[in-house]
C-alpha positions, 0 to 999 in steps of 0.5 A, a space after each residue: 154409624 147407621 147407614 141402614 136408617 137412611 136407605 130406608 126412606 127411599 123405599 116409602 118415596 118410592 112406594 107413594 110415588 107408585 101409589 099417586 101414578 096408580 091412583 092417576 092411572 086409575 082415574 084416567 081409566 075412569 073417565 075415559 070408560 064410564 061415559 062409553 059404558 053410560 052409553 051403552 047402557 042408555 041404547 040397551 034400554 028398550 024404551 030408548 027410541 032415540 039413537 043417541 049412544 051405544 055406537 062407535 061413533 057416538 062413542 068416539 064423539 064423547 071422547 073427542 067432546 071430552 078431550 076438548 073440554 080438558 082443553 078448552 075449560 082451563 081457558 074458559 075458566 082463566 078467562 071468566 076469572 079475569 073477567 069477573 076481576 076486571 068487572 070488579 074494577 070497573 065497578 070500582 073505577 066507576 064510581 058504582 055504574 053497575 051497567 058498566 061492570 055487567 057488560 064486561 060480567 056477561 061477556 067475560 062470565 057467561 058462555 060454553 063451559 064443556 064441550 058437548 057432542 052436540 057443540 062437535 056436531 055443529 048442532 049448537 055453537 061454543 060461546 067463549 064470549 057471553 051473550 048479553 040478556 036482551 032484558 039488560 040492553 038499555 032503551 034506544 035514546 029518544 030524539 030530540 024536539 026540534 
């Protein structure tokens, strides 16, 4: 009987679970450092007249900006999936109207997708619901002759 083969594949689990929860560790590190760094960078440049990056502020606003899209895009996302299968069905449903499955399109697909320092900002408003083209609004009806 050989109990040593057994044991032996616990150390190969533990050793890939190690190596997912680095490569985790590491990405996370990634995306939290390089948008500060990119900062940075831009204000060091002496050409750069504007004072967009390279302060604590602006730092902390593309970290707050970017722990709100890792909230707010699953939703989006789940949302816009919905919406294009629902529009699906209603151009199924009604007998081809194309209208009719682009206003549930424009609403549902169209919007904010990431969240931006500007959206925090109050500079620019987060859309979850699309806005309709004004080109595709139909025409007002005309009155009737009496």
């Amino acid at each position: 009987m050989n109990t040593y083969s057994s044991s032996s594949n616990r150390p190969c689990k533990a050793s890939s679970f190690k190596l997912v929860a680095v490569f985790l560790l590491l990405a996370l590190c990634t995306i939290t450092m390089v948008p500060s760094a990119w900062s940075q960078e831009s204000a060091a440049s002496p050409s750069s007249g504007s004072s967009e990056g390279g302060n604590p502020s602006s730092a902390g606003m593309l970290a707050a900006a970017g722990l709100s899209t890792l909230l707010y895009f699953p939703l989006k996302a789940v949302f816009a999936i919905s919406g294009g299968i629902v529009g699906g069905l209603t151009y199924v449903f009604t007998a081809g109207d194309e209208q009719a499955a682009k206003k549930v399109w424009n609403t549902t697909l169209y919007g904010t997708y990431i969240i931006t320092p500007d959206h925090l900002q109050g500079n620019r408003p987060i859309r979850f619901l699309g806005v309709a083209d004004s080109n595709d609004a139909p025409a007002p009806a005309p009155e009737p002759i009496r």
